[in-house]
N, C-alpha and C positions, 0 to 999 in steps of 0.2 A: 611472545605470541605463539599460540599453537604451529607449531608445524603443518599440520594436517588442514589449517586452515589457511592459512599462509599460502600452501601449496594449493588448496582448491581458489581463492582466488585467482590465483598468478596465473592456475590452470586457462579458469574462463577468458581472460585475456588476450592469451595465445588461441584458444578456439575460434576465439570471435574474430581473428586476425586471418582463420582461414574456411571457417565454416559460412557458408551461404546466409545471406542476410536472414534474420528472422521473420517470417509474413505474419504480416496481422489484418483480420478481419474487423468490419464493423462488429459492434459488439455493444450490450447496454452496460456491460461491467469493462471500464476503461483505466486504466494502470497508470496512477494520477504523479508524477516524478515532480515536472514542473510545470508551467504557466508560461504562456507568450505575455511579455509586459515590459514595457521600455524604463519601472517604476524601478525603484531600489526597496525591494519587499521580498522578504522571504519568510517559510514557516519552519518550523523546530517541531519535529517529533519524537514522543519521549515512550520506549516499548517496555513490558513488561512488568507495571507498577500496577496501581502504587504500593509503597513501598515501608513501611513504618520499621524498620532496624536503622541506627543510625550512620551517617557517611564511614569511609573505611579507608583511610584510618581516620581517625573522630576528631574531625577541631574543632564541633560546631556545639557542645555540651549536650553530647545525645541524641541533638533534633533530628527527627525522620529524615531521611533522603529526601523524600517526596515534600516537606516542606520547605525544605534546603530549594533547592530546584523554583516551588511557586515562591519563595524571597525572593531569589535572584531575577526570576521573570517579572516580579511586582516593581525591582529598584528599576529595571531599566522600560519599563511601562509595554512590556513586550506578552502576547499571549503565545501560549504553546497547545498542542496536540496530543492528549495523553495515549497510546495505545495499551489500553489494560488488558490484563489478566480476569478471571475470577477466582478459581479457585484451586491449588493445583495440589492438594491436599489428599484424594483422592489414588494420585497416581503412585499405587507403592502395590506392594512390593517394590523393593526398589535400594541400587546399593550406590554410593558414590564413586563418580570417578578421577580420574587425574586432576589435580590442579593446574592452571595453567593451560587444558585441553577444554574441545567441545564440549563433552560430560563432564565437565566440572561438578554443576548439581544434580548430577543421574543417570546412570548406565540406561536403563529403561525407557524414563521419561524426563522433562523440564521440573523443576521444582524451585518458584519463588514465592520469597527471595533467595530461599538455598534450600539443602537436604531437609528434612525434620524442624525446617522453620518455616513451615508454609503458612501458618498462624500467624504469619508479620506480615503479608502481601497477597494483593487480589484485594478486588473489590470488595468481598463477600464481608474479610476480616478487617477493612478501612474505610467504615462510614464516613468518620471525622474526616479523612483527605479526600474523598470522591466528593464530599458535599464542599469543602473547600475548591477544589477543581472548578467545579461550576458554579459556585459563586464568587470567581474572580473573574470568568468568562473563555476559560480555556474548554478547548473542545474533546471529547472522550468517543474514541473507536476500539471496534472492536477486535482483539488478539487471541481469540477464543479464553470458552471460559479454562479448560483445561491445559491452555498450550500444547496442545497433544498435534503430531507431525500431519498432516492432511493425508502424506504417503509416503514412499520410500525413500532414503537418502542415503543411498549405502557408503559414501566413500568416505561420507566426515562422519555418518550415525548409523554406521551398520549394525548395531545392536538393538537402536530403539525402537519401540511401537510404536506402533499409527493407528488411524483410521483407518477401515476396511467401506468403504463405498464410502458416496454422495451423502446417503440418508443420514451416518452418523458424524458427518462432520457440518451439514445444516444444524443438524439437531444440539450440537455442542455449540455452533454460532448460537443459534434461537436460543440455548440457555440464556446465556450472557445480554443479548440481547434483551431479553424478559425482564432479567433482572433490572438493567435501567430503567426500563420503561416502568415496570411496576412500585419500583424502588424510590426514584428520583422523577418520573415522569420525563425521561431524557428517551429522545430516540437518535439512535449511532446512524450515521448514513456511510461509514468507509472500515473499511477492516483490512489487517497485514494479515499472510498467512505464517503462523509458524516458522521462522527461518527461512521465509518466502522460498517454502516444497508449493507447488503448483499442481504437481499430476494424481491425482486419486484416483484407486480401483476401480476398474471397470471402463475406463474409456472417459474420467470427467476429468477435470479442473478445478483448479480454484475459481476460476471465472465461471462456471457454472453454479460453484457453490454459492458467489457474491450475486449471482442473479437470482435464484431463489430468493435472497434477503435483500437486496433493493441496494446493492452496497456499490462503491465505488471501491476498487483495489487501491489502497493506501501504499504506495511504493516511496522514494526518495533518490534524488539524483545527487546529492553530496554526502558522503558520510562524517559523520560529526566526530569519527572513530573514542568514546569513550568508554566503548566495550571490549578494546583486546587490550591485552595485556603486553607489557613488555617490560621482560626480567633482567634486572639489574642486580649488585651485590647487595641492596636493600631495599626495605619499603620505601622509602623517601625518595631515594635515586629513580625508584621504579613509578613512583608516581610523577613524580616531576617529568621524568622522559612520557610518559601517559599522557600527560595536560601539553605538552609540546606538540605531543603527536596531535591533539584536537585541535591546536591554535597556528598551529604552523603552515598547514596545504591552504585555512582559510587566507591565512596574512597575503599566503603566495600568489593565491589566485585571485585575490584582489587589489593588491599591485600591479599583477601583472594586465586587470581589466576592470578599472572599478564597479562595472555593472556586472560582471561575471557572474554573478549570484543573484544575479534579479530573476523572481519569479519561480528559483526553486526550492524544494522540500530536502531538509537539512534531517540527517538520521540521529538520536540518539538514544541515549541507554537512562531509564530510572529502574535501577539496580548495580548489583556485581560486574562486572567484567570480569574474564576465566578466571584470574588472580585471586578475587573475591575484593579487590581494592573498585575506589567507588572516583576515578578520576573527573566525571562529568560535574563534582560537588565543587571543585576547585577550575575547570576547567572553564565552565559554561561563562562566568562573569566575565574571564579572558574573552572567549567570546561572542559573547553582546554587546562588549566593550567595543571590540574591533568592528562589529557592523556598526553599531552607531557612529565610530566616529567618520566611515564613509557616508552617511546618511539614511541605512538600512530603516525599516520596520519590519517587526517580528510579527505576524499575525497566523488565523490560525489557518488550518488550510481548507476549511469552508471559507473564510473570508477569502482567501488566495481565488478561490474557486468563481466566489460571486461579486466578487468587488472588482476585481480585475480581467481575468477568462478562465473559464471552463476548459479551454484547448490549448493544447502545445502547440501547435502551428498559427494559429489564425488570435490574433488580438483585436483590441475596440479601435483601432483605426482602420479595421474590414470594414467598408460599406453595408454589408451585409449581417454584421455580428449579431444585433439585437435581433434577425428574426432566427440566425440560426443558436444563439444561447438560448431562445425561446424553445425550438424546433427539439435540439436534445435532451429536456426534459420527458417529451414525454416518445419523441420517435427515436430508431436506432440509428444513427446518422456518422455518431464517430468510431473512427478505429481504437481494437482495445491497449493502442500506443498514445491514447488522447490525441490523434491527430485528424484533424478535417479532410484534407491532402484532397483541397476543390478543385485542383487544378489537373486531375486525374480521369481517367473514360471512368466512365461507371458501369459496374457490373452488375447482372441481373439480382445478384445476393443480395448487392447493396441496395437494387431498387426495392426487393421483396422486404429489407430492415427496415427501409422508410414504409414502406406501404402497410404490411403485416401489422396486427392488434401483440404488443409485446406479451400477453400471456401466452397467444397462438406458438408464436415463434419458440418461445423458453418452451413451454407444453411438449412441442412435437419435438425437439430436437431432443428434448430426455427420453422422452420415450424411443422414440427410434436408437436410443445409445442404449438405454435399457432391453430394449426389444433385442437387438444384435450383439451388444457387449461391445463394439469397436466406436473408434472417436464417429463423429461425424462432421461434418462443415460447418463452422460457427452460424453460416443463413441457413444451414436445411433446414430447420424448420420454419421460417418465415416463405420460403420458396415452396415446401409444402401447402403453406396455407394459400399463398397464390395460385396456386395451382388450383388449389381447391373451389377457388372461388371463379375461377377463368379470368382474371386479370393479367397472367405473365404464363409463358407457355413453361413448363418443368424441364428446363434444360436452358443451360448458356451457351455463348458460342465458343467456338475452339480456343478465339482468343481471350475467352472472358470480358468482351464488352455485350454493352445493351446494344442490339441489332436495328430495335424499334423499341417505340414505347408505346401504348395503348391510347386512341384520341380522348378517351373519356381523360385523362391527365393531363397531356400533351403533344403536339403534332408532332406525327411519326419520323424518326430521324437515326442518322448513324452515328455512335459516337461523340452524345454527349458528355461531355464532363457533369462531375459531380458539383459542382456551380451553378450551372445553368441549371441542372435538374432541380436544385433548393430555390433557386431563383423564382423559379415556374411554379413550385411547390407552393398551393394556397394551403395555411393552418385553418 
């Protein structure tokens, strides 16, 4: 395994052991890992394809990766979540670097399915597997069309380029996005960032940029691990310890909880791993093997979404579910951790997320990031618009609860939860 990556993992775990919880805001772009669901259902998503060079090393006589992968989801009646590429052909100049390391395919930039083979991967150069994809009924998001960083990463890619603002990393979603829609009449509604980089020039996000495009942030809360690598004295040794390493934390964690995986989004790779070996060809039957014989289903993660919930905290045996799965379509209601958290005071932000017209809110808050160049508050702009309209006074309290609420809504009160306030909330 890279070292450098290794090491940036191992790092975050110690951080998170001492660094202050991360706050999250409501938000219409919400960071989708898993589902509250009592069901034995998980989704599989697969980054960086498709893929048309064959498994590595090859037992399969040639066949694409990427139809390796729709086989094995076809035997065991399982759909997956493709997260594609378009086209990363484009990004050169461009030199190779270590085997084994991050830049494996590009000091500069990503390059698949590898250096000077970019002709094998991306939508753009794989009709035949993208129209396959959707008609077997797997679902296809967006990984930009370039793979190009959103923004800096210096510790594991301090060499490569990025985007410079918001405008050019919408504009590189909207490509890709175009492309299906014009392509295949497919519209993506979720997108991963790049090596999930989050912070773009200027004071944005990724979550600004997934709000421009209507997207939900496609994250995963188990890693399927068939993208690192691990060096052995051969390829065989090396792959074998590879497909262990995918089958093994599943085996463990479902022994030790049969449901332990209900409801979350499982990480994998349609491509290389740094090695340039293609473990996930051999690993994945391991396991879909193993969920099914606990009694998994593999679906995709719109279904995870609509079949089961939309939220990590709150499932269908809330009282309440159907109006609020109704409600977060079209108001700002969840946090961008996919959590409800009803049982919470509510802040003025969050009444201004419910209240506010979602273009007002996304509108003003760009602007005012633009206008000053520093972040702003995920509601300032929704709280501007209230203001604007004299529905909520433009300021909250010290402690960040609602003080009062407005009788045109609700009688005036201290300290409602976010419960009561949806409760009250007529659609």
């Amino acid at each position: 395994m890279s070292l450098i990556v290794k090491a940036g993992k191992a790092g975050k775990k110690v951080l998170k052991k001492f660094l202050p919880e991360e706050k999250h805001h409501v938000s219409y772009t919400r960071r989708i890992e898993r589902v509250r669901t009592g069901e034995r259902v998980v989704a599989m998503t697969f980054d960086d394809g498709p893929m048309d060079l064959p498994a590595s090393p090859d037992k399969f006589g040639g066949r694409a990766l990427t139809d390796l992968l729709l086989d094995v989801l076809q035997e065991y009646h399982a759909l997956g979540t493709f997260d594609v590429v378009g086209d990363t052909s484009e990004n050169y100049p461009d030199t190779p670097g270590k085997s084994g390391q991050a830049d494996w395919g590009g000091v500069r930039y990503d390059h698949y399915p590898d250096l000077n083979q970019d002709d094998r991967g991306g939508v753009v150069h794989n009709d035949r597997l993208v129209r396959r994809i959707l008609a077997e009924g797997h679902q296809i998001t967006n990984h930009g069309y370039r793979h190009v960083l959103f923004g800096k990463k210096p510790f594991v890619y301090g060499k490569r380029d990025h985007f410079h603002g918001l405008d050019q990393v919408v504009a590189d979603l909207s490509r890709l996005h175009t492309l299906l829609k014009e392509r295949y009449g497919y519209t993506m509604t979720m997108a991963r960032p790049p090596h999930y980089v989050d912070k773009i020039e200027g004071g944005f996000t990724s979550y600004d940029a997934y709000d421009q495009m209507n997207y939900l942030y496609l994250a995963a809360a188990f890693d399927g691990a068939g993208w690192l690598p691990i060096p052995h004295s051969s390829v065989q040794a090396s792959l074998q310890a590879e497909v262990e390493a995918m089958v093994a934390p599943m085996r463990r964690a479902l022994e030790a909880a049969p449901d332990a995986l209900a409801g979350q989004i499982i990480f994998q790779k349609d491509g290389y791993n740094m090695s340039r070996r293609t473990p996930v060809a051999f690993g994945l039957k391991e396991q879909l093997a193993l969920l099914q014989s606990y009694g998994y289903r593999v679906v995709t993660v719109q279904q995870l979404l609509e079949d089961y919930s939309p939220f990590a905290d709150v499932g269908r045996e809330e009282p309440g579910f159907a109006k609020l799965a109704l409600l977060q379509k079209s108001r700002g209601i969840v946090f961008s951790d996919n959590r409800l958290r009803l049982d919470d005071p509510m802040t003025w932000g969050e009444l201004a997320m419910l209240l506010a017209p979602r273009g007002e809110a996304i509108g003003r808050r760009v602007a005012k990031i633009r206008e000053t160049g520093a972040p702003q508050h995920a509601n300032w702009g929704a709280m501007d618009w209230c203001a604007e309209q004299g529905i909520l006074k433009y300021a909250m309290d010290p402690d960040g609860t609602v003080s009062s609420l407005p009788s045109d809504f609700f009688a005036p009160a201290k300290g409602y939860t976010r419960r009561q306030v949806y409760e009250a909330y007529r659609i």
